[in-house]
MISEZA-518495 format. One line per field, with one value per atom (N, C-alpha, C): x, y, z; residue number from 0; atom name. Coordinates in nm, 4 decimals, always signed. Layout:
% residues N
px <- c(X:...)
py <- c(Y:...)
pz <- c(Z:...)
num <- c(NUM:...)
atome <- c(CA:...)
//
This chain:
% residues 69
px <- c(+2.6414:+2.5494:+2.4144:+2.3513:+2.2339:+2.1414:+2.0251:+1.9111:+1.7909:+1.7419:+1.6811:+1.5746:+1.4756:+1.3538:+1.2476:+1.1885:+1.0883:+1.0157:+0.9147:+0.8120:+0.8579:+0.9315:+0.9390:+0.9938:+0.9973:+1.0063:+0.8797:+0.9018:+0.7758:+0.7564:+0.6076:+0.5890:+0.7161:+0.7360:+0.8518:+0.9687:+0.9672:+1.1503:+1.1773:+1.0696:+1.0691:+1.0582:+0.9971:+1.0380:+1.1823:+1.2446:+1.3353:+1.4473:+1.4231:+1.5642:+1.4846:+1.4101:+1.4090:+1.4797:+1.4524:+1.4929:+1.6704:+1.7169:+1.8312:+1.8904:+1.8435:+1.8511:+1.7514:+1.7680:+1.7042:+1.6800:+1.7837:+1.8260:+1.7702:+1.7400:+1.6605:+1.5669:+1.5349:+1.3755:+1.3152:+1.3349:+1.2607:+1.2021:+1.2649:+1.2279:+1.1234:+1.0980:+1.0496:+0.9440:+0.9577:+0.7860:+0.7308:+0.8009:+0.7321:+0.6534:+0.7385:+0.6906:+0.5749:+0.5532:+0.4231:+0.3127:+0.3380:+0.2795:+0.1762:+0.2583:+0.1819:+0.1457:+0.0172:-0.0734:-0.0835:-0.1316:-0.1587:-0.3137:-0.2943:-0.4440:-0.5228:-0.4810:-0.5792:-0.6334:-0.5614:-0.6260:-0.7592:-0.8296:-1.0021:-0.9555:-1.0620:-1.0515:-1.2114:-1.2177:-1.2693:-1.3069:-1.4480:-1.4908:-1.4881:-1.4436:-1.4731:-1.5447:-1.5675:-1.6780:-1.7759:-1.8862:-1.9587:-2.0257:-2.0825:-2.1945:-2.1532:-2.2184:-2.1718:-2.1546:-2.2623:-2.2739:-2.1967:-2.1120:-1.9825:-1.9280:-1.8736:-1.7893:-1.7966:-1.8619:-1.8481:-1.8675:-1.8773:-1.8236:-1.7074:-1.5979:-1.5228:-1.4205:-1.4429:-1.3934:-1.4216:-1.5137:-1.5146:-1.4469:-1.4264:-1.3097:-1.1470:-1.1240:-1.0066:-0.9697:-1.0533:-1.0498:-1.0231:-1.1231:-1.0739:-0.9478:-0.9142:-0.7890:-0.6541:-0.6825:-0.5607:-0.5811:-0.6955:-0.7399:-0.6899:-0.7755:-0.7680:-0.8873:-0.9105:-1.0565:-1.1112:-1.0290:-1.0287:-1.0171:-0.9661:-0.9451:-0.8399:-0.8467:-0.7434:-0.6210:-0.4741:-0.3393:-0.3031)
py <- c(-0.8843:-0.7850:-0.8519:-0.8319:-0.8944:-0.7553:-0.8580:-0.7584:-0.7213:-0.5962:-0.5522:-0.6291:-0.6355:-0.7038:-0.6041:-0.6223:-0.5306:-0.5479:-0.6160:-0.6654:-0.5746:-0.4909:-0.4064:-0.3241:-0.2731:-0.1260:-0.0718:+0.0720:+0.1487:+0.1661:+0.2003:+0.1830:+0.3525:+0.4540:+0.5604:+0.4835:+0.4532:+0.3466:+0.2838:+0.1896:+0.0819:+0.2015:+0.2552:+0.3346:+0.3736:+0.4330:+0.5510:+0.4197:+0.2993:+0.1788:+0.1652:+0.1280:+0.1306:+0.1795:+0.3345:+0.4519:+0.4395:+0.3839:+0.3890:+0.2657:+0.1469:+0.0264:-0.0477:+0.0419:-0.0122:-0.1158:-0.1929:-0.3273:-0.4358:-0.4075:-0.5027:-0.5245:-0.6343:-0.6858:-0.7342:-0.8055:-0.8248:-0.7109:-0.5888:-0.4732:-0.4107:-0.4156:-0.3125:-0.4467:-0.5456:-0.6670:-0.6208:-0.6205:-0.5906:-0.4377:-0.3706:-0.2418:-0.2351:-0.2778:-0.2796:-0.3390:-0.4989:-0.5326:-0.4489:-0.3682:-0.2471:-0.1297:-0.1393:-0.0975:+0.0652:+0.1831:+0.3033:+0.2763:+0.3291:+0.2628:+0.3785:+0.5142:+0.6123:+0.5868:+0.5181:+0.5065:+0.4101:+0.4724:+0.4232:+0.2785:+0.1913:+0.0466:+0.0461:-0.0843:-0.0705:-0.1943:-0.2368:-0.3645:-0.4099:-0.5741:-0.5653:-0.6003:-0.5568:-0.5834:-0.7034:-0.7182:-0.8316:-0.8231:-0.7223:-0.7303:-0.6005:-0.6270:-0.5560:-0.3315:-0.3391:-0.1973:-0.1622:-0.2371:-0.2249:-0.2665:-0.2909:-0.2767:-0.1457:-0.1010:+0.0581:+0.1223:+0.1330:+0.2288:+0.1901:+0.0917:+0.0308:+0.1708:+0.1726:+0.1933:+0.3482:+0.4027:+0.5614:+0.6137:+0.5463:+0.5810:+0.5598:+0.4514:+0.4294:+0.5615:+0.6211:+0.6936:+0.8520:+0.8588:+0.9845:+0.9905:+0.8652:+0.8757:+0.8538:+0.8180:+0.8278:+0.9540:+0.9999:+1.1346:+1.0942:+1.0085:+0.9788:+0.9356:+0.9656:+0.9623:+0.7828:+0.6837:+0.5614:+0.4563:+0.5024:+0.4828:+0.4219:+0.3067:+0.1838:+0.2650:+0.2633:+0.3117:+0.1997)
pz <- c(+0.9693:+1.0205:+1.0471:+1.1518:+1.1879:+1.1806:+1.0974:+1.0730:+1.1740:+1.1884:+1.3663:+1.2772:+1.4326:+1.4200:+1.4117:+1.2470:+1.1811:+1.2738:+1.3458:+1.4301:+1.5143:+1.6358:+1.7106:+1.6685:+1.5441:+1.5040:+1.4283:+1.4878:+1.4877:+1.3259:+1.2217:+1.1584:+1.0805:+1.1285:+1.1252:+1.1066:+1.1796:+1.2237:+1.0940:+1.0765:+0.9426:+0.8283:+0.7845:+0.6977:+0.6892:+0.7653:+0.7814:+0.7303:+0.7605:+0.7724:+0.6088:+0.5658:+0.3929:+0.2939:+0.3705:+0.2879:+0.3082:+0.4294:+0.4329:+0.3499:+0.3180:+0.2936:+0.1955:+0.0927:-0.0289:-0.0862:-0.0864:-0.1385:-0.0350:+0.0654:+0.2079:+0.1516:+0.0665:+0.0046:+0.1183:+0.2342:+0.3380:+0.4390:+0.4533:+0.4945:+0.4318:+0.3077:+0.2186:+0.1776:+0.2205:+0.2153:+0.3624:+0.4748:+0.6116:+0.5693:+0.5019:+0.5530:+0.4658:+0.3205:+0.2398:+0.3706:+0.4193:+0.4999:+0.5952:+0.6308:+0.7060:+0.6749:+0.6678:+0.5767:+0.6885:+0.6378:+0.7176:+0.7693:+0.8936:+0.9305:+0.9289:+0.8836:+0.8670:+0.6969:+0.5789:+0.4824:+0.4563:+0.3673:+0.3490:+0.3189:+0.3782:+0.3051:+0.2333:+0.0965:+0.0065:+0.0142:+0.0094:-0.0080:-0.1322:-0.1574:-0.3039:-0.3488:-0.5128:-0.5829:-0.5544:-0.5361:-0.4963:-0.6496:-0.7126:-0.8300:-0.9384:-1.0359:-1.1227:-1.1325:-1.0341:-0.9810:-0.8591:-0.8121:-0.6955:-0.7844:-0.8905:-1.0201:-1.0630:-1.1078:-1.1797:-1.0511:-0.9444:-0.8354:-0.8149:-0.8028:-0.7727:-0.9086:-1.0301:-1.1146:-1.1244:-1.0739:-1.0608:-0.9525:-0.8598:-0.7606:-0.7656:-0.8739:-0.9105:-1.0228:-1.1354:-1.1410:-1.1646:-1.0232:-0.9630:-0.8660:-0.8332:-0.7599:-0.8775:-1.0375:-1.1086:-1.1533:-1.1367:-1.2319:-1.3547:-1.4285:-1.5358:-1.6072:-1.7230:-1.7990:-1.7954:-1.7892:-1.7609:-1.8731:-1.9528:-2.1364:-2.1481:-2.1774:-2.2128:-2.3051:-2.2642:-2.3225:-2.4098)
num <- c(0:0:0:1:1:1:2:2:2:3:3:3:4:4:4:5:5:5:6:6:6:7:7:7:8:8:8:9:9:9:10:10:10:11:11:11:12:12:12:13:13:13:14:14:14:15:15:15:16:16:16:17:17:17:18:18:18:19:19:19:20:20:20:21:21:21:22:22:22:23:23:23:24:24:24:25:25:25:26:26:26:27:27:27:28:28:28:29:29:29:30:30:30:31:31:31:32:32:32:33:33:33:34:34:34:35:35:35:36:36:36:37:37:37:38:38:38:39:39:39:40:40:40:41:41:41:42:42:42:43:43:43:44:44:44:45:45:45:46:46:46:47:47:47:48:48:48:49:49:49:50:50:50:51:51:51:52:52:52:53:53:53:54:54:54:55:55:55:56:56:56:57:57:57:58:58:58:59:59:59:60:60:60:61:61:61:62:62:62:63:63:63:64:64:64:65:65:65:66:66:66:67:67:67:68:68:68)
atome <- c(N:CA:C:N:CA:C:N:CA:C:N:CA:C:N:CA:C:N:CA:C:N:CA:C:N:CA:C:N:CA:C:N:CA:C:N:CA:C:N:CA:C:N:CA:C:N:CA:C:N:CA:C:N:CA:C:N:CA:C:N:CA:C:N:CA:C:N:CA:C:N:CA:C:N:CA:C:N:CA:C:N:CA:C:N:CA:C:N:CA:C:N:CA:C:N:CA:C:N:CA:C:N:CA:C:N:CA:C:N:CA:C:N:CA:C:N:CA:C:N:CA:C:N:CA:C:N:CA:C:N:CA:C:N:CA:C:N:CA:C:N:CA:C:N:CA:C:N:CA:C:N:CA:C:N:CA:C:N:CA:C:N:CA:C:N:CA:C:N:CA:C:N:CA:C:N:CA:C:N:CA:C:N:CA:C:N:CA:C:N:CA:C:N:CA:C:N:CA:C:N:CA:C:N:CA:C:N:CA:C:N:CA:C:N:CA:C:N:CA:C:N:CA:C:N:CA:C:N:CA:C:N:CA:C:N:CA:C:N:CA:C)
//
């Protein structure tokens, strides 16, 4: 069986062949690869106060108090 070429399938397509094909570790590296381009990107920390913003947004996005388990 020859594997389609992730590179001309649509970022839908590549999903949908994941979900069908679990075990495709090269499918499911392309598809991380491609990132959603409507999600926020995040500069990183340069100094210690883009550190604790860095960490109040992580967060509110685990919704979690931020307390070592």
């Amino acid at each position: 069986m020859t594997k389609p070429n992730f590179s001309k399938m649509s970022r839908q397509e590549l999903r949908g062949y994941v979900l069908a094909h679990r075990e495709d570790d090269e499918a499911i590296e392309a598809l991380i690869k491609r990132r959603n381009p409507n999600n926020p990107t995040y500069p990183f920390p340069q100094t210690n106060e883009d550190l604790r913003q860095m960490e109040e947004i992580l967060k509110k996005k685990l919704g979690s108090s931020g307390e070592a388990v």
